[in-house]
N, CA, C and O atoms as a GROMACS GRO file, in nm:
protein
  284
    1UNK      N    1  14.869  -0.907   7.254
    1UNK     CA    2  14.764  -0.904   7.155
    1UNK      C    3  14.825  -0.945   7.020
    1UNK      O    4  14.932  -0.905   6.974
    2UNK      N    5  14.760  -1.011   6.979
    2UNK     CA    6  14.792  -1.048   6.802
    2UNK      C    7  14.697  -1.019   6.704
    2UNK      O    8  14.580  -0.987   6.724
    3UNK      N    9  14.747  -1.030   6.609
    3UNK     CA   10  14.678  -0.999   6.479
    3UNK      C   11  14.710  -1.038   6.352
    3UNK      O   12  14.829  -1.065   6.341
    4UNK      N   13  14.620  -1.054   6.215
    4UNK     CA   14  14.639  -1.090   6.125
    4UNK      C   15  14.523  -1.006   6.026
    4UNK      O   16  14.406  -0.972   6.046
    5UNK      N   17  14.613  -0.990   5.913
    5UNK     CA   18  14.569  -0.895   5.788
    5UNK      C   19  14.511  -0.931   5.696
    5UNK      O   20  14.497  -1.053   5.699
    6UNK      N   21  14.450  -0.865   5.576
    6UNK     CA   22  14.398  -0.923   5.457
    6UNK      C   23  14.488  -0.770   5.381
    6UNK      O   24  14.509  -0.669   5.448
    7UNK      N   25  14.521  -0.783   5.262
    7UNK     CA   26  14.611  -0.670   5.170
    7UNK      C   27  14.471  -0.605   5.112
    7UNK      O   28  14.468  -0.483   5.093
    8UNK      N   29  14.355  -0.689   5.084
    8UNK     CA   30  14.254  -0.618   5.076
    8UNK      C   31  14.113  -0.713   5.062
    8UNK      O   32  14.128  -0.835   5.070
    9UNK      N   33  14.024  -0.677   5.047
    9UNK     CA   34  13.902  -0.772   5.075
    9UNK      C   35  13.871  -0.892   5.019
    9UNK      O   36  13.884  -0.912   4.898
   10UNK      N   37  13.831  -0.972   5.093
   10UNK     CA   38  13.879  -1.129   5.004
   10UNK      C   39  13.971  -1.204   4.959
   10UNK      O   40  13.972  -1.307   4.890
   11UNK      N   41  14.093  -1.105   5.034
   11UNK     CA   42  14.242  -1.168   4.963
   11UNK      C   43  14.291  -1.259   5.064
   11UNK      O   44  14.231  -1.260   5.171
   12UNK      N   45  14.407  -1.346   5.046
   12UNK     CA   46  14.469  -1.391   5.173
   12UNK      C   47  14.504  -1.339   5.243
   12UNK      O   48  14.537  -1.221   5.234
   13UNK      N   49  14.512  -1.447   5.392
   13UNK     CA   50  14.550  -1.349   5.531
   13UNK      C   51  14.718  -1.369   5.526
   13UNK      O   52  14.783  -1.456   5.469
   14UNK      N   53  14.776  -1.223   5.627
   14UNK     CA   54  14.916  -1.253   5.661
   14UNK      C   55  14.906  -1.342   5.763
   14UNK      O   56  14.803  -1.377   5.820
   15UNK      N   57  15.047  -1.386   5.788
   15UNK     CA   58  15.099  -1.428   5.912
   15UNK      C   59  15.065  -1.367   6.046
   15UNK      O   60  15.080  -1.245   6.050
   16UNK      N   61  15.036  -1.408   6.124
   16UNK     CA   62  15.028  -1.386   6.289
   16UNK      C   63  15.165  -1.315   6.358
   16UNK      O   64  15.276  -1.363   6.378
   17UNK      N   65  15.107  -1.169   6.389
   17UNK     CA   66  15.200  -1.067   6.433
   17UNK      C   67  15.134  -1.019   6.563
   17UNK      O   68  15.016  -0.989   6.581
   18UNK      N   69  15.235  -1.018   6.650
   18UNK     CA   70  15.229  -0.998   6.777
   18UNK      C   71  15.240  -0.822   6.838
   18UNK      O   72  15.339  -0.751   6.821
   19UNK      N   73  15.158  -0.795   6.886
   19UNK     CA   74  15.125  -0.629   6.926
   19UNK      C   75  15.258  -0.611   7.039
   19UNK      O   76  15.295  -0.703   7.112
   20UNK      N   77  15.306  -0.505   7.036
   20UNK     CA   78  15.368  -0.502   7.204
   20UNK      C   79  15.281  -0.455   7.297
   20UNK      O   80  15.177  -0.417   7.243
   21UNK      N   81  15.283  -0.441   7.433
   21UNK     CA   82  15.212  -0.390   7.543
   21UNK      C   83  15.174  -0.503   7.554
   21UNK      O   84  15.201  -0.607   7.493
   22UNK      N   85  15.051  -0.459   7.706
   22UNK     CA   86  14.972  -0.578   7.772
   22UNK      C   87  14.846  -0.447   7.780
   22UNK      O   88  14.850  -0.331   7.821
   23UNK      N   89  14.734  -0.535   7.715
   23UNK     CA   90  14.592  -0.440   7.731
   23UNK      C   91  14.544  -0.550   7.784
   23UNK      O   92  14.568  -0.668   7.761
   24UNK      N   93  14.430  -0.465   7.903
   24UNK     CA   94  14.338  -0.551   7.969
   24UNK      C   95  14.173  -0.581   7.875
   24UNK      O   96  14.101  -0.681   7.868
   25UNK      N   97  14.164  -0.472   7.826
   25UNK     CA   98  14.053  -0.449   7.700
   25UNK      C   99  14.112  -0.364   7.588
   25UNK      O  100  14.173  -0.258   7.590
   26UNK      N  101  14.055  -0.485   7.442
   26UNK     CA  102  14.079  -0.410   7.350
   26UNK      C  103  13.974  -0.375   7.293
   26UNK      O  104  13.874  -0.435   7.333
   27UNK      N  105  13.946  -0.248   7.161
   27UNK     CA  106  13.814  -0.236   7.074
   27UNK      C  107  13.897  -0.188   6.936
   27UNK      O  108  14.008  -0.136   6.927
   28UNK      N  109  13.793  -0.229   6.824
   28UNK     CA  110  13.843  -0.199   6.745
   28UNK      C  111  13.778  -0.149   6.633
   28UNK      O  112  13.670  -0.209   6.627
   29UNK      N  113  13.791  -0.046   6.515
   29UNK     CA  114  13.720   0.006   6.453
   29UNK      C  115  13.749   0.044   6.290
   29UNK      O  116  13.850   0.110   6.268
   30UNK      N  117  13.694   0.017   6.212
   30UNK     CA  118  13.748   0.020   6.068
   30UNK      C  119  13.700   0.221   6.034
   30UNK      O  120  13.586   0.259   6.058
   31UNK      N  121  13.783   0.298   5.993
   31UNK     CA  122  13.730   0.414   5.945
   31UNK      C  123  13.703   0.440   5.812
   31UNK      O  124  13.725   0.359   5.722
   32UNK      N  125  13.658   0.543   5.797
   32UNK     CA  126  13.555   0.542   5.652
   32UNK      C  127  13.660   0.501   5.523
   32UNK      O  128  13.639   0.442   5.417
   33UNK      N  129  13.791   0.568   5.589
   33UNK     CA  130  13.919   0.542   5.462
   33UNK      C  131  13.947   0.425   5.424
   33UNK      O  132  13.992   0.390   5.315
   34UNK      N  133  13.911   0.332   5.554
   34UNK     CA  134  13.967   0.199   5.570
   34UNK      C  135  14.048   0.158   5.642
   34UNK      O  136  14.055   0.037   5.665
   35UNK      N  137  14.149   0.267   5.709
   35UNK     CA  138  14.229   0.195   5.836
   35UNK      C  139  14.198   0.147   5.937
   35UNK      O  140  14.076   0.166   5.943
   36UNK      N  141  14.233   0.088   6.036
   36UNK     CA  142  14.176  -0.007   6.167
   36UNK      C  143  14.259   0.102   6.281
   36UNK      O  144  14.375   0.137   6.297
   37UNK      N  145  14.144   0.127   6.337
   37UNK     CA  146  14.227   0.201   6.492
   37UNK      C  147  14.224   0.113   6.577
   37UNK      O  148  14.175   0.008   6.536
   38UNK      N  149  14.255   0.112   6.675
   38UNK     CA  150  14.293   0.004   6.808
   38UNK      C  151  14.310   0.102   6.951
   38UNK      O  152  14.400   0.184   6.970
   39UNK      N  153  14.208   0.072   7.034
   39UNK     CA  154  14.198   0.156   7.137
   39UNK      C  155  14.205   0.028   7.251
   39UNK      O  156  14.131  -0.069   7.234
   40UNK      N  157  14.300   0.036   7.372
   40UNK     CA  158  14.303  -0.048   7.444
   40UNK      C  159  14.315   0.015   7.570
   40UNK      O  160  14.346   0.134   7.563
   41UNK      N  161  14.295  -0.043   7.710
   41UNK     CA  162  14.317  -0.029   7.829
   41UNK      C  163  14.397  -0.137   7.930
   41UNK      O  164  14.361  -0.252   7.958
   42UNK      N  165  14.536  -0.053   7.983
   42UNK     CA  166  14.606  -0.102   8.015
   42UNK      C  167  14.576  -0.148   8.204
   42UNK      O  168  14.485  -0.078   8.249
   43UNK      N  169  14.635  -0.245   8.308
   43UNK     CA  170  14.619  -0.245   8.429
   43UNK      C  171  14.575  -0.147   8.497
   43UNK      O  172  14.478  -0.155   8.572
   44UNK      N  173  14.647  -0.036   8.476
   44UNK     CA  174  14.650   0.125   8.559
   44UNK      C  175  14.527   0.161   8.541
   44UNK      O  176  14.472   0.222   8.632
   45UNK      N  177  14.450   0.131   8.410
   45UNK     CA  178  14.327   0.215   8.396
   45UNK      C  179  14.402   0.344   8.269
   45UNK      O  180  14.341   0.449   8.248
   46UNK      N  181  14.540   0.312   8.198
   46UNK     CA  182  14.578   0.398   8.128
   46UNK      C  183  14.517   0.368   7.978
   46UNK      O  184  14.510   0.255   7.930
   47UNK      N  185  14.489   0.445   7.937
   47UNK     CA  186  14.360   0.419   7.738
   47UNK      C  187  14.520   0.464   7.634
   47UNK      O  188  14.601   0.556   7.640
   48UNK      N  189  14.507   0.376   7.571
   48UNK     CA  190  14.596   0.356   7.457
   48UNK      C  191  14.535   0.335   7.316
   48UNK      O  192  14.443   0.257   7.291
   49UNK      N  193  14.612   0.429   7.210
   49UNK     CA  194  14.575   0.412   7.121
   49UNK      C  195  14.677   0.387   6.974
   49UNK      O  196  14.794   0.424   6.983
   50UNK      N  197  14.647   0.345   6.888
   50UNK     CA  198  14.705   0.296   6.759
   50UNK      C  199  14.628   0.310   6.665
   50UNK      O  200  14.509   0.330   6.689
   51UNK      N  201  14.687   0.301   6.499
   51UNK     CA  202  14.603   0.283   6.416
   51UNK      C  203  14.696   0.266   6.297
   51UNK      O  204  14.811   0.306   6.309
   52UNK      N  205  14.657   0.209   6.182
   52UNK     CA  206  14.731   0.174   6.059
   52UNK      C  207  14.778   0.316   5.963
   52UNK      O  208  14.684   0.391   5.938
   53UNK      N  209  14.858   0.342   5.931
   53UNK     CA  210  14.920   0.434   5.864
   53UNK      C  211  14.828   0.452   5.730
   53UNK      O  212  14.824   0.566   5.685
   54UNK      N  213  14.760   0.361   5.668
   54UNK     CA  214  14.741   0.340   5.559
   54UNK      C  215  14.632   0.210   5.549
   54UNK      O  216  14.666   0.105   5.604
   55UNK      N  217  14.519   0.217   5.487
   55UNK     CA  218  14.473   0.073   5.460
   55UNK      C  219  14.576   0.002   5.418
   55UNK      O  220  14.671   0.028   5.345
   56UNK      N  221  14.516  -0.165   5.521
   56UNK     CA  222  14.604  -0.258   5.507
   56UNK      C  223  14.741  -0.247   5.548
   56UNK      O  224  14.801  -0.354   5.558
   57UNK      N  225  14.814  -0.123   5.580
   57UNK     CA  226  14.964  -0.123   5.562
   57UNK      C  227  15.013  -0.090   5.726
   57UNK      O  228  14.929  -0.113   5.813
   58UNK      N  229  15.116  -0.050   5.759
   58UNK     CA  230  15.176  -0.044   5.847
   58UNK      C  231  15.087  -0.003   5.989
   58UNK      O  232  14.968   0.023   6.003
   59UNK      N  233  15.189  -0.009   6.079
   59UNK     CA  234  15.081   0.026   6.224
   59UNK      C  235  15.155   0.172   6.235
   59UNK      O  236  15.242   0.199   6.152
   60UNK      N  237  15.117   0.272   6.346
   60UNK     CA  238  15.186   0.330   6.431
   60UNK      C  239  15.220   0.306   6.569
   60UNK      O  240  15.166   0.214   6.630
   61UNK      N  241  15.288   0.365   6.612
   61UNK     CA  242  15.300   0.302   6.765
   61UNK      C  243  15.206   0.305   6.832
   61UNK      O  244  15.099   0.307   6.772
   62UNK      N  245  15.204   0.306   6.964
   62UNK     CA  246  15.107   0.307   7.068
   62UNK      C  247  15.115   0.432   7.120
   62UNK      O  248  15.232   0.464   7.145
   63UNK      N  249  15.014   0.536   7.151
   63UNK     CA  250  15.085   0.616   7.212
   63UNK      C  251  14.895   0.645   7.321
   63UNK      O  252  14.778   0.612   7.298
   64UNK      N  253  14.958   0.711   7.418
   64UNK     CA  254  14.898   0.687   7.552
   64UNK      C  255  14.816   0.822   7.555
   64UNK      O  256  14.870   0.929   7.525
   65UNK      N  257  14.704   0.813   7.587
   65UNK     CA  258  14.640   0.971   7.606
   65UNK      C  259  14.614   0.988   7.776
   65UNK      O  260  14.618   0.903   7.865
   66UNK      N  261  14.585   1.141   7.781
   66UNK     CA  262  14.634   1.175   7.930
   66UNK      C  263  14.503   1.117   8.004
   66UNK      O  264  14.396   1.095   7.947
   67UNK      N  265  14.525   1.100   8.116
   67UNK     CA  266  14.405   1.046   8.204
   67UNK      C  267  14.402   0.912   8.231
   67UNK      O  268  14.493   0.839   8.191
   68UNK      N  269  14.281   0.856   8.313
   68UNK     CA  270  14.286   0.727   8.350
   68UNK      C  271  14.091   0.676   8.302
   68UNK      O  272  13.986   0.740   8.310
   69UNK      N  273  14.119   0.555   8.262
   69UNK     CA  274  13.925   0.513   8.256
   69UNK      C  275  13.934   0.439   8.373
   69UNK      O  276  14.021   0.365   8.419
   70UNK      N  277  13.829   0.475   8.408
   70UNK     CA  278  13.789   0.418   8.552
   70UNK      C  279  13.629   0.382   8.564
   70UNK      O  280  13.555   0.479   8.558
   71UNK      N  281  13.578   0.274   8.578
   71UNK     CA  282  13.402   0.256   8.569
   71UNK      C  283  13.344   0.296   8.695
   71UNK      O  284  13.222   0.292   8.711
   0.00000   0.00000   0.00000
């Protein structure tokens, strides 16, 4: 998965930065503060999640919640 930023609305974009993992589906969601969460699903059916430390600014890792999605 990749991605690219704005420092804030209307401004220029960053450079093209590459996610680690492999998600089969991603979604994504701006919160009221302004950070972007990132909820994805991996082969297994394992749900992964991320989100920016800060509007605009850094990521956190990925980290995996217990269970499997299954339709």
């Amino acid at each position: 998965m990749w991605h690219r930023s704005q420092a804030f609305p209307g401004g220029g974009w960053s450079s093209w930065e590459r996610f680690d993992g492999a998600l089969s589906q991603v979604a994504a969601q701006t919160n009221a503060d302004g950070r972007v969460e990132l909820f994805g699903v991996d082969g297994s059916g394992g749900v992964w999640h991320r989100s920016q430390t800060s509007p605009g600014g850094d990521w956190s890792a990925w980290d995996r919640f217990d269970g499997v999605l299954r339709p």
